[in-house]
TIVO-2410 file (N, C-alpha, C; in nm, 3 decimals):
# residues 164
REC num residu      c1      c2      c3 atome chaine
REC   1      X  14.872   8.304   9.673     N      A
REC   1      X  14.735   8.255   9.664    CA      A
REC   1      X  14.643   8.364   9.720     C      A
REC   2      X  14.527   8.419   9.635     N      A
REC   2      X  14.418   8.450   9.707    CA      A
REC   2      X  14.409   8.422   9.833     C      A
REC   3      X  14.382   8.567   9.909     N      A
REC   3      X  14.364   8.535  10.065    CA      A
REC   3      X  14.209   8.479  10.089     C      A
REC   4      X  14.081   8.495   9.966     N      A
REC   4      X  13.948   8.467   9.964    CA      A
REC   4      X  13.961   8.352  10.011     C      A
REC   5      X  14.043   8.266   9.947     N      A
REC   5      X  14.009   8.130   9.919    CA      A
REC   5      X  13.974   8.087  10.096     C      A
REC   6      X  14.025   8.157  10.143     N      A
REC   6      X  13.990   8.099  10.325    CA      A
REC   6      X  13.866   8.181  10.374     C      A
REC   7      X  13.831   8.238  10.286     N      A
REC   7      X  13.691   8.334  10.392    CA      A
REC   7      X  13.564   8.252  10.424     C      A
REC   8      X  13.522   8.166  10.460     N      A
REC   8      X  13.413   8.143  10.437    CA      A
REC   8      X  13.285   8.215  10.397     C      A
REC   9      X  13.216   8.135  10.279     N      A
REC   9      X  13.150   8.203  10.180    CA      A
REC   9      X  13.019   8.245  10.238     C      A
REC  10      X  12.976   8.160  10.354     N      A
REC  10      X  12.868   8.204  10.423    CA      A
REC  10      X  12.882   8.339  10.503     C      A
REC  11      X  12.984   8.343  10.553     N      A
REC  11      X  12.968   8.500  10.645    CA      A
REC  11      X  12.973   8.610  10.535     C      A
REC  12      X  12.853   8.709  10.532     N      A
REC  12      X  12.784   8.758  10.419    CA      A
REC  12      X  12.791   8.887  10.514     C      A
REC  13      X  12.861   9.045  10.511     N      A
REC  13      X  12.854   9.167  10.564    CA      A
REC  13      X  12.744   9.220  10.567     C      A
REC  14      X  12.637   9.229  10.715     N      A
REC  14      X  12.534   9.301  10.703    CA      A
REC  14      X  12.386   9.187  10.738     C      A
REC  15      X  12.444   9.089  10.743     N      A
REC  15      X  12.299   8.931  10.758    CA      A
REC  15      X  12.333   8.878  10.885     C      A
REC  16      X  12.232   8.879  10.960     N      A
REC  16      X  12.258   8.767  11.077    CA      A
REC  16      X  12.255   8.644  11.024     C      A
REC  17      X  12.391   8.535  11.074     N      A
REC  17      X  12.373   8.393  11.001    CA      A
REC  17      X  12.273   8.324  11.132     C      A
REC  18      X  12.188   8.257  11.085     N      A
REC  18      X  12.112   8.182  11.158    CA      A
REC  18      X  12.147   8.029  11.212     C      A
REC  19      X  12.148   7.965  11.064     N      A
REC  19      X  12.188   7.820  11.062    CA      A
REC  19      X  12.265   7.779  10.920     C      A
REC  20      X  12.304   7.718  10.947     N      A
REC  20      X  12.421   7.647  10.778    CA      A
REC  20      X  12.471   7.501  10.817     C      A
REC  21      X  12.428   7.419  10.684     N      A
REC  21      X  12.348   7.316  10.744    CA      A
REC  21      X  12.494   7.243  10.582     C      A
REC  22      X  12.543   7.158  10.613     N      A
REC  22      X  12.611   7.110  10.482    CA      A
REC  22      X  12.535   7.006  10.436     C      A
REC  23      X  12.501   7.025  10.326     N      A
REC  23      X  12.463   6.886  10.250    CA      A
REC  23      X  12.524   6.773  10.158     C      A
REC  24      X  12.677   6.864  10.135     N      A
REC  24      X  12.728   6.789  10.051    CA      A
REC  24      X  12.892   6.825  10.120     C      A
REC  25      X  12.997   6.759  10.132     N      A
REC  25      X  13.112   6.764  10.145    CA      A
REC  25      X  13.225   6.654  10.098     C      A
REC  26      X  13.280   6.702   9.983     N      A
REC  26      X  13.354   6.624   9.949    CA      A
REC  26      X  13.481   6.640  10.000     C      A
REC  27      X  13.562   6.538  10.009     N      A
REC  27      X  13.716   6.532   9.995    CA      A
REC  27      X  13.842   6.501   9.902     C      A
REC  28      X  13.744   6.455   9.805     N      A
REC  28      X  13.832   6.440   9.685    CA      A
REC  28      X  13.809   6.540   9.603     C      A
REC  29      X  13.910   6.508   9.450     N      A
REC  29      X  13.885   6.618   9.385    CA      A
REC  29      X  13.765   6.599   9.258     C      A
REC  30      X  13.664   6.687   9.258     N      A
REC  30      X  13.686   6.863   9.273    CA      A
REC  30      X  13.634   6.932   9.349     C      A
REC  31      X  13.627   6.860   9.495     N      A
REC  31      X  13.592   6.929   9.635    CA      A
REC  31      X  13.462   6.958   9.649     C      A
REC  32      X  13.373   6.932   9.590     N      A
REC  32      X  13.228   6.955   9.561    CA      A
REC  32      X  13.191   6.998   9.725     C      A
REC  33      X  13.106   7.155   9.747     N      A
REC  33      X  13.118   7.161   9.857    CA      A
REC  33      X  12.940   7.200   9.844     C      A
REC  34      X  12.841   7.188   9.907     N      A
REC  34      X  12.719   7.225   9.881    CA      A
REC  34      X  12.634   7.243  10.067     C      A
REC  35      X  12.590   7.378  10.075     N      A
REC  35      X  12.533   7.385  10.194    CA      A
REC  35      X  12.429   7.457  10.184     C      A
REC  36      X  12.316   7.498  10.293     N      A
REC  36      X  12.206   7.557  10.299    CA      A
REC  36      X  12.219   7.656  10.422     C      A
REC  37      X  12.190   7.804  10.400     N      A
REC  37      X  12.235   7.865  10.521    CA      A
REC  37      X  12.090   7.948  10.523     C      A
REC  38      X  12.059   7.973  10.628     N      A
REC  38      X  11.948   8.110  10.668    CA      A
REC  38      X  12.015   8.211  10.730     C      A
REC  39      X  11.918   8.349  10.715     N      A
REC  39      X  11.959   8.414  10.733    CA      A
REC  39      X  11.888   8.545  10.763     C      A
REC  40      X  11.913   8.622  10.818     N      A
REC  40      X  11.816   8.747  10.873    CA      A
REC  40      X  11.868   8.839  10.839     C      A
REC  41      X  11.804   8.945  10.805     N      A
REC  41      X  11.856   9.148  10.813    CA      A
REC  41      X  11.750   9.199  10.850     C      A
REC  42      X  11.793   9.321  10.897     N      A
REC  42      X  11.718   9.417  10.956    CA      A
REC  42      X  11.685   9.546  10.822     C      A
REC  43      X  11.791   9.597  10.805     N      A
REC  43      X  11.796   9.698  10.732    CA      A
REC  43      X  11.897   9.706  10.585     C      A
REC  44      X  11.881   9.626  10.504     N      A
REC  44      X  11.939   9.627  10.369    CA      A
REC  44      X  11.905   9.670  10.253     C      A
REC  45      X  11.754   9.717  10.293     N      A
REC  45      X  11.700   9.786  10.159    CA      A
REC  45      X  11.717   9.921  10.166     C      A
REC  46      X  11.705  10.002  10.068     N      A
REC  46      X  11.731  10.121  10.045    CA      A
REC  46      X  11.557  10.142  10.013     C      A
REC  47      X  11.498  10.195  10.049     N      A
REC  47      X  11.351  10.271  10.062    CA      A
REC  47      X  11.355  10.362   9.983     C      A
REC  48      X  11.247  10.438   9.900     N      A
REC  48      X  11.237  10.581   9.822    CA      A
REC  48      X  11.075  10.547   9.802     C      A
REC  49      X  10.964  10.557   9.922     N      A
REC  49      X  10.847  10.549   9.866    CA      A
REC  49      X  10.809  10.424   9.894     C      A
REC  50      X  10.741  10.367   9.740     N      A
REC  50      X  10.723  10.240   9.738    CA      A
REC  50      X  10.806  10.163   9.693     C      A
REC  51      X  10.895  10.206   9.630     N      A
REC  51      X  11.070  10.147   9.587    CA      A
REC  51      X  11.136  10.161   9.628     C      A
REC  52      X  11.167  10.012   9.619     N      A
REC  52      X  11.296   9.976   9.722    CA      A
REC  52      X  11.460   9.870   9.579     C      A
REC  53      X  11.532   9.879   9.653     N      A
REC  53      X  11.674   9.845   9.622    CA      A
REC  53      X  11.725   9.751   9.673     C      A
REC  54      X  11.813   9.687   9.642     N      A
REC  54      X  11.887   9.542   9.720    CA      A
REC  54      X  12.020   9.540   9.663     C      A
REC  55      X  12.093   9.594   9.724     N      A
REC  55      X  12.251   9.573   9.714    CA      A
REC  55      X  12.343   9.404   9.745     C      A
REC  56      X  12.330   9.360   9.645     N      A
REC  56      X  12.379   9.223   9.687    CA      A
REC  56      X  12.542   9.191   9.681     C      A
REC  57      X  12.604   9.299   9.615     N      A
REC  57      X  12.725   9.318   9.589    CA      A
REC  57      X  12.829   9.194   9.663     C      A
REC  58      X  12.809   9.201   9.803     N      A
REC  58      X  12.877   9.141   9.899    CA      A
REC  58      X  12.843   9.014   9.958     C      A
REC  59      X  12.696   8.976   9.885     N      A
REC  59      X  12.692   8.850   9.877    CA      A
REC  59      X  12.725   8.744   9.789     C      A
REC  60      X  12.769   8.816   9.677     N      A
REC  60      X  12.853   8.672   9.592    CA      A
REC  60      X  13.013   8.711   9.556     C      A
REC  61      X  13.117   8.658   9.596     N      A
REC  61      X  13.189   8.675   9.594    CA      A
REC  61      X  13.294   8.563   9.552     C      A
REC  62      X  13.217   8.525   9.434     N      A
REC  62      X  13.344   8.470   9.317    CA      A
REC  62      X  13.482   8.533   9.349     C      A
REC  63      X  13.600   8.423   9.285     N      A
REC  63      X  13.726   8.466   9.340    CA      A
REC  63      X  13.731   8.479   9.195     C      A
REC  64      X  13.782   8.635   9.177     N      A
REC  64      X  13.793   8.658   9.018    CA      A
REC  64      X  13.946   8.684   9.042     C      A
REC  65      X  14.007   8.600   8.914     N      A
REC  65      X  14.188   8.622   8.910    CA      A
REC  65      X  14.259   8.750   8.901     C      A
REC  66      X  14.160   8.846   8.903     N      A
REC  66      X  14.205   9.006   8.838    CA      A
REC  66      X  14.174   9.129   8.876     C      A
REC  67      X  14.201   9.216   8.860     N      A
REC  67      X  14.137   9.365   8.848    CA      A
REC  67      X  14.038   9.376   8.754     C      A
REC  68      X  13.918   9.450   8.752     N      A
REC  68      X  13.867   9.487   8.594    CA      A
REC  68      X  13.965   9.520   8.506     C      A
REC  69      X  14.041   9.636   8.572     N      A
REC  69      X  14.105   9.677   8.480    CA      A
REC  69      X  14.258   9.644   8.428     C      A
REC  70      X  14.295   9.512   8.490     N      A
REC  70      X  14.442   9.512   8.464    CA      A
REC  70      X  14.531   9.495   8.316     C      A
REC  71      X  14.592   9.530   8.281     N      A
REC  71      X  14.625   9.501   8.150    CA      A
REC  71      X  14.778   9.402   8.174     C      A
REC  72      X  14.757   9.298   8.062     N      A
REC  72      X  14.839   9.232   8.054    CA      A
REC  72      X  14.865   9.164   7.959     C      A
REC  73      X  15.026   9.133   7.931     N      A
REC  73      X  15.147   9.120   7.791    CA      A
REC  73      X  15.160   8.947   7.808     C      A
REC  74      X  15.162   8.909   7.903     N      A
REC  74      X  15.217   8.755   7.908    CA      A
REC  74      X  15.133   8.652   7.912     C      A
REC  75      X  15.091   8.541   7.866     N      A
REC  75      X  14.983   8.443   7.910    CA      A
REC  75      X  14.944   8.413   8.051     C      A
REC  76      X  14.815   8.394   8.032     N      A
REC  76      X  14.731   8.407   8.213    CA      A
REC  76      X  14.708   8.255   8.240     C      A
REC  77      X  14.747   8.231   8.334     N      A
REC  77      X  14.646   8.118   8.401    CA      A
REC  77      X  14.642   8.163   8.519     C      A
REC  78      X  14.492   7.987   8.513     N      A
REC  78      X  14.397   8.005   8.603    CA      A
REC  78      X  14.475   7.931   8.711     C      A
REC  79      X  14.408   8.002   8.813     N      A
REC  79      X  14.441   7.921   8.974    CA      A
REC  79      X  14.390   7.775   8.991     C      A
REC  80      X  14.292   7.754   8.921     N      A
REC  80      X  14.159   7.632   8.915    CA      A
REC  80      X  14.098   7.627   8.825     C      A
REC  81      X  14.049   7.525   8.767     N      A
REC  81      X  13.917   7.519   8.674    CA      A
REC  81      X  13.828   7.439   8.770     C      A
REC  82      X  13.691   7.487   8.709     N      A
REC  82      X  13.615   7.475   8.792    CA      A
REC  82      X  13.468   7.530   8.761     C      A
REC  83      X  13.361   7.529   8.891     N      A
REC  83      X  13.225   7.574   8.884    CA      A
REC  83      X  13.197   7.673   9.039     C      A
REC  84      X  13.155   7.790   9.030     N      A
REC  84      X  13.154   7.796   9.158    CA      A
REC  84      X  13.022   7.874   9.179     C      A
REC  85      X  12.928   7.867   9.243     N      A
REC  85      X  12.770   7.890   9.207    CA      A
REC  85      X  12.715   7.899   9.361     C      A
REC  86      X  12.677   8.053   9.327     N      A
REC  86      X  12.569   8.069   9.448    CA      A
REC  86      X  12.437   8.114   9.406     C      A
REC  87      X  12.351   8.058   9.501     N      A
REC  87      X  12.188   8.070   9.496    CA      A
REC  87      X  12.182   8.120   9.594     C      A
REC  88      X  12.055   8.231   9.606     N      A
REC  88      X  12.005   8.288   9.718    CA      A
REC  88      X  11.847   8.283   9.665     C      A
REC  89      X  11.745   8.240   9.760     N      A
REC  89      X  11.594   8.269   9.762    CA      A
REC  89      X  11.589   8.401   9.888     C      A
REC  90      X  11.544   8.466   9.866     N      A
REC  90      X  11.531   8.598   9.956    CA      A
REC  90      X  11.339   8.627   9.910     C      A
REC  91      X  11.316   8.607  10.085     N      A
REC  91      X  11.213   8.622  10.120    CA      A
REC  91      X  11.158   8.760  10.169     C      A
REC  92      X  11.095   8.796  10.134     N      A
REC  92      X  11.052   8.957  10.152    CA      A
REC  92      X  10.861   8.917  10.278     C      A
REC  93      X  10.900   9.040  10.389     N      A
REC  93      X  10.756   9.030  10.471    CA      A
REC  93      X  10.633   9.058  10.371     C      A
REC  94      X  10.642   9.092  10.280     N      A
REC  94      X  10.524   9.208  10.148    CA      A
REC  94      X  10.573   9.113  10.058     C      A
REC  95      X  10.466   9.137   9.968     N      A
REC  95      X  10.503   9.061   9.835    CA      A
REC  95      X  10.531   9.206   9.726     C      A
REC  96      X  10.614   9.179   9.642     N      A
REC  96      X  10.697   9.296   9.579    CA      A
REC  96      X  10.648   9.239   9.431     C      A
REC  97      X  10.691   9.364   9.366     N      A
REC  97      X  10.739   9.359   9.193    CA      A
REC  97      X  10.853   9.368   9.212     C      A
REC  98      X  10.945   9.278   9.115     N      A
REC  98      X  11.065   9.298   9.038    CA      A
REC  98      X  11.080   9.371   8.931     C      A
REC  99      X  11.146   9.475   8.940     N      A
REC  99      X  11.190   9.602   8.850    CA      A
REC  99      X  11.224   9.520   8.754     C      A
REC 100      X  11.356   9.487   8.760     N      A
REC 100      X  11.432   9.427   8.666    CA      A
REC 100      X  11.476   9.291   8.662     C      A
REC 101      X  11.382   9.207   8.633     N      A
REC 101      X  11.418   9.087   8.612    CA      A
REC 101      X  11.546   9.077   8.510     C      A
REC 102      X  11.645   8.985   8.564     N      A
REC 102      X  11.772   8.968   8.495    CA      A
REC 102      X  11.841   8.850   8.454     C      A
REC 103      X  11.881   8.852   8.337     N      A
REC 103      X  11.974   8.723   8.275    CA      A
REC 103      X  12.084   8.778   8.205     C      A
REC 104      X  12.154   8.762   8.261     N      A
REC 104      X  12.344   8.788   8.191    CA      A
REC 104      X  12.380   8.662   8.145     C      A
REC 105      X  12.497   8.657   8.036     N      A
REC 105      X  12.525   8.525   8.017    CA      A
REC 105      X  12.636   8.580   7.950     C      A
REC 106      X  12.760   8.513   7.971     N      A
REC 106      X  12.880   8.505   7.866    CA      A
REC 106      X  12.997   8.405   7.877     C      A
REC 107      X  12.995   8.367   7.751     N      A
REC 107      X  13.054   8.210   7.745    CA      A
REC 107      X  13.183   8.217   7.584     C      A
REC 108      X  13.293   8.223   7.642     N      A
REC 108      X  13.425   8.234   7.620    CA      A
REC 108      X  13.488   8.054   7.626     C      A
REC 109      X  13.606   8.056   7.542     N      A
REC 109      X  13.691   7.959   7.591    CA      A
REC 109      X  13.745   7.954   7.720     C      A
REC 110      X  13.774   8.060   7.788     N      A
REC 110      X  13.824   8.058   7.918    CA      A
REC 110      X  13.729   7.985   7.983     C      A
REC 111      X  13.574   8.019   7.975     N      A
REC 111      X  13.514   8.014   8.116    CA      A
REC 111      X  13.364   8.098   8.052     C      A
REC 112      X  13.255   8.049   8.142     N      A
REC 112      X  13.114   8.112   8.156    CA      A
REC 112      X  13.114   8.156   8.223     C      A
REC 113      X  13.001   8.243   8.242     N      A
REC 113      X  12.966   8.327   8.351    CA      A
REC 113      X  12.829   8.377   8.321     C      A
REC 114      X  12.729   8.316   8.440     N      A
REC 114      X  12.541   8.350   8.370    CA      A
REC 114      X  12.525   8.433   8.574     C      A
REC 115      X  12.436   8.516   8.565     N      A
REC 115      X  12.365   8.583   8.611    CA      A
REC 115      X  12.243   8.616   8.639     C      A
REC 116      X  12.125   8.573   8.732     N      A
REC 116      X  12.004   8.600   8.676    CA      A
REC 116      X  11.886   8.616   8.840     C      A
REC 117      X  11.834   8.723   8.776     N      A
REC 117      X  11.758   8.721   8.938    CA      A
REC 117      X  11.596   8.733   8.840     C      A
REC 118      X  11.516   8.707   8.934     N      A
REC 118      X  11.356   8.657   8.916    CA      A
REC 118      X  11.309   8.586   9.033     C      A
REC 119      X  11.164   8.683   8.974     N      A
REC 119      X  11.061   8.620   9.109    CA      A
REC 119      X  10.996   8.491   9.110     C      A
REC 120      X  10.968   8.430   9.173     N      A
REC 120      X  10.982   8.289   9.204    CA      A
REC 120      X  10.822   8.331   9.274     C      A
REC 121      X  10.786   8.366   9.339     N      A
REC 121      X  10.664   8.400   9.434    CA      A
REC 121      X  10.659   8.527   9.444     C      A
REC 122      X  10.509   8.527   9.493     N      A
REC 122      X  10.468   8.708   9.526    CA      A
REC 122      X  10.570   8.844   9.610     C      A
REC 123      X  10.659   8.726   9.709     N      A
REC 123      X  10.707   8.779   9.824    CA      A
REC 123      X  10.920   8.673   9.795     C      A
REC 124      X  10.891   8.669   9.682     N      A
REC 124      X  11.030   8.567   9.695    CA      A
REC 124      X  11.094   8.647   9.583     C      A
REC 125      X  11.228   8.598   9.568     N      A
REC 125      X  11.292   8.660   9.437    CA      A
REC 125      X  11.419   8.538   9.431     C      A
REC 126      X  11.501   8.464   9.365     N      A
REC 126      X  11.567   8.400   9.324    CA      A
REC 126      X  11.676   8.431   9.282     C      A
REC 127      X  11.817   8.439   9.265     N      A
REC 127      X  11.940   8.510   9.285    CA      A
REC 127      X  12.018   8.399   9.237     C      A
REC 128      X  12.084   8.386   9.106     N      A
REC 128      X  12.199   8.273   9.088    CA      A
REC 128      X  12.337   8.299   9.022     C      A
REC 129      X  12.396   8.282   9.072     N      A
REC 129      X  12.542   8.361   9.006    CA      A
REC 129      X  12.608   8.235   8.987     C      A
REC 130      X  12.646   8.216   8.844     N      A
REC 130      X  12.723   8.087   8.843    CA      A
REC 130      X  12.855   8.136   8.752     C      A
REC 131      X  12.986   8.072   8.793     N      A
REC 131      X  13.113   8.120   8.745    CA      A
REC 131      X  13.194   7.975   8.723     C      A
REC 132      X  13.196   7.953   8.574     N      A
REC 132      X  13.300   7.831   8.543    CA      A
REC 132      X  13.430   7.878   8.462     C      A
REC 133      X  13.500   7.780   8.513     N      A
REC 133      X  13.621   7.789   8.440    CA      A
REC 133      X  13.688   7.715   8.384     C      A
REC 134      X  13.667   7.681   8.226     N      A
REC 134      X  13.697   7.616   8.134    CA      A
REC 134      X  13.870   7.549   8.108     C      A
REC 135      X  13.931   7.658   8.139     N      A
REC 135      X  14.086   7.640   8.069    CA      A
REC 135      X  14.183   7.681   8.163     C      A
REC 136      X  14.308   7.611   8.178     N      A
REC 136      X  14.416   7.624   8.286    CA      A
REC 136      X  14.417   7.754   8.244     C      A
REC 137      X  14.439   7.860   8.105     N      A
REC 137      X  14.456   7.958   8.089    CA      A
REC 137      X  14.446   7.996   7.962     C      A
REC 138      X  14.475   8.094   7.943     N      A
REC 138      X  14.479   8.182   7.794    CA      A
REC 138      X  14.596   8.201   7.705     C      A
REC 139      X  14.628   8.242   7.632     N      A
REC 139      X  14.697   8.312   7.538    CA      A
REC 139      X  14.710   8.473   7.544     C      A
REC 140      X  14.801   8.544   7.555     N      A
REC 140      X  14.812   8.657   7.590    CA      A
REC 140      X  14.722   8.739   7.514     C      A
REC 141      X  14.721   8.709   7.346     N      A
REC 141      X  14.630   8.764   7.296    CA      A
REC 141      X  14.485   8.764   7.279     C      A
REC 142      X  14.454   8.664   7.363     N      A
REC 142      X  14.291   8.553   7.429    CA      A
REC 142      X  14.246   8.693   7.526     C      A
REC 143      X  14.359   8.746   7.584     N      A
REC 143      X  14.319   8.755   7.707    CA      A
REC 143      X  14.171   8.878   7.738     C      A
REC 144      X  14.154   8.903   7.668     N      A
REC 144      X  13.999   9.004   7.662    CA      A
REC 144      X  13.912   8.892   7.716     C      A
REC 145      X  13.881   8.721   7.690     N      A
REC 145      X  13.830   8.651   7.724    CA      A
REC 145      X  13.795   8.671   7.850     C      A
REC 146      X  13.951   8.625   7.934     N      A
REC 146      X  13.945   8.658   8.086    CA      A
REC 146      X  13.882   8.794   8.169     C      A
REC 147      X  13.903   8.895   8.037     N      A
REC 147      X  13.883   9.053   8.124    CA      A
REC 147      X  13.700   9.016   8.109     C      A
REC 148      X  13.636   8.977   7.995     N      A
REC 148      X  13.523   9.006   7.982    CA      A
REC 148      X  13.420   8.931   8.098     C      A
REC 149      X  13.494   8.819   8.125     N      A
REC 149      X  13.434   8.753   8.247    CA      A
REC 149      X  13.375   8.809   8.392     C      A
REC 150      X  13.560   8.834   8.411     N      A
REC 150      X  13.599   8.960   8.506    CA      A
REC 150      X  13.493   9.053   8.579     C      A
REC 151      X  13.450   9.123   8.424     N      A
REC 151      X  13.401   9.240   8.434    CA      A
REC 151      X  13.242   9.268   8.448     C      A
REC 152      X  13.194   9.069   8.465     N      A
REC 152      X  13.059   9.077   8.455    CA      A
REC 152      X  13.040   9.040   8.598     C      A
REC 153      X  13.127   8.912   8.607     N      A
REC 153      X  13.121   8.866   8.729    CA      A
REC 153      X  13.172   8.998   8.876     C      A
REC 154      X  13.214   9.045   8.810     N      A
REC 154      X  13.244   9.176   8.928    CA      A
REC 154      X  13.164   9.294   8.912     C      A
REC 155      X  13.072   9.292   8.872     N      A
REC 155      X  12.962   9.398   8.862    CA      A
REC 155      X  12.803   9.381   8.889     C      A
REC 156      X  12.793   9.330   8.968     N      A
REC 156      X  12.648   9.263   9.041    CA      A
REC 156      X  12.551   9.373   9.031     C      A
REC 157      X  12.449   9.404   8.960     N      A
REC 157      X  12.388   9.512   8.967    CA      A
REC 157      X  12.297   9.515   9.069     C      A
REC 158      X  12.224   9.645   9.139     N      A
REC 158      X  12.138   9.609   9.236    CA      A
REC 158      X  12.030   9.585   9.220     C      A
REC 159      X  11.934   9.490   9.295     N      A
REC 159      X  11.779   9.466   9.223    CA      A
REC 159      X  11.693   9.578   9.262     C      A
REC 160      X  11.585   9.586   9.188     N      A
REC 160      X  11.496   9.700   9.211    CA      A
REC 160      X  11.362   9.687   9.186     C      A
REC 161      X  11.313   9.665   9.291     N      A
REC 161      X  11.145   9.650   9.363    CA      A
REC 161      X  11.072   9.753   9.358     C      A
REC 162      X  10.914   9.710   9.354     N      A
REC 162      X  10.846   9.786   9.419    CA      A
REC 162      X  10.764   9.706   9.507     C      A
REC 163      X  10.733   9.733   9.655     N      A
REC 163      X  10.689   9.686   9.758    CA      A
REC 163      X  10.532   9.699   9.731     C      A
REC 164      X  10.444   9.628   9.730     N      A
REC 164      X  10.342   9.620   9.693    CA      A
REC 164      X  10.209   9.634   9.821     C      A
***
């Protein structure tokens, strides 16, 4: 088993956790788990001027079944089917432009996978990474399905501001 599956999803490398507050906890299945956390940094942007960067890489951390690159002969299954979805509102002291407002989306028999950051307010930006998983598994020859997922959900691009 994935050693992820025990990390807790709130301790985020680089954020002071403030408070994390559960709103939802289930015990049956499908474990529905839903919480609200705050959070502080000091220094996460990358500066050049009036543009700035946001490496979020290490804040969403879907448990993806794979390597990007692994290749494989035999039928795959999944560990779980399922939904697993993080939101972040990230509040900025300045109100910014968003470089690149973003929407990814790709939707397979295996499983979806949407992506999308946007500003919400002058000084806010909105962050949603959502990862489902449709099917116990694939067919060996399916399996590009699984890689294409993979390869989105493991490639978080960084956002890119300008501080206003």
């Amino acid at each position: 088993m994935n050693v992820l599956y025990r990390k807790p999803v709130w301790n985020i490398d680089g954020l002071s956790h403030l408070t994390c507050t559960n709103t939802l906890l289930s015990k049956e299945a499908p474990f529905k788990h839903e919480f609200s956390c705050r959070y502080s940094a000091g220094n996460i942007l990358k500066k050049e001027g009036k543009d700035a960067s946001l490496d979020i890489q290490s804040w969403i951390t879907h448990i993806l079944p794979l390597k990007k690159d692994d290749v494989r002969y035999l039928n795959f299954y999944s560990d779980f089917k399922g939904r697993d979805e993080y939101r972040y509102q990230v509040q900025f002291d300045k109100a910014i432009t968003l470089l690149n407002d973003t929407l990814v989306e790709i939707d397979t028999n295996y499983g979806k996978y949407t992506y999308s950051v946007m500003q919400v307010k002058p000084e806010v930006i909105q962050i949603n990474s959502v990862l489902e998983i449709h099917s116990d598994g694939v067919l060996a020859e399916n399996y590009d399905q699984v890689l294409e997922i993979v390869k989105l959900a493991g490639s978080i691009p960084t956002i890119r501001f300008t501080v206003n």
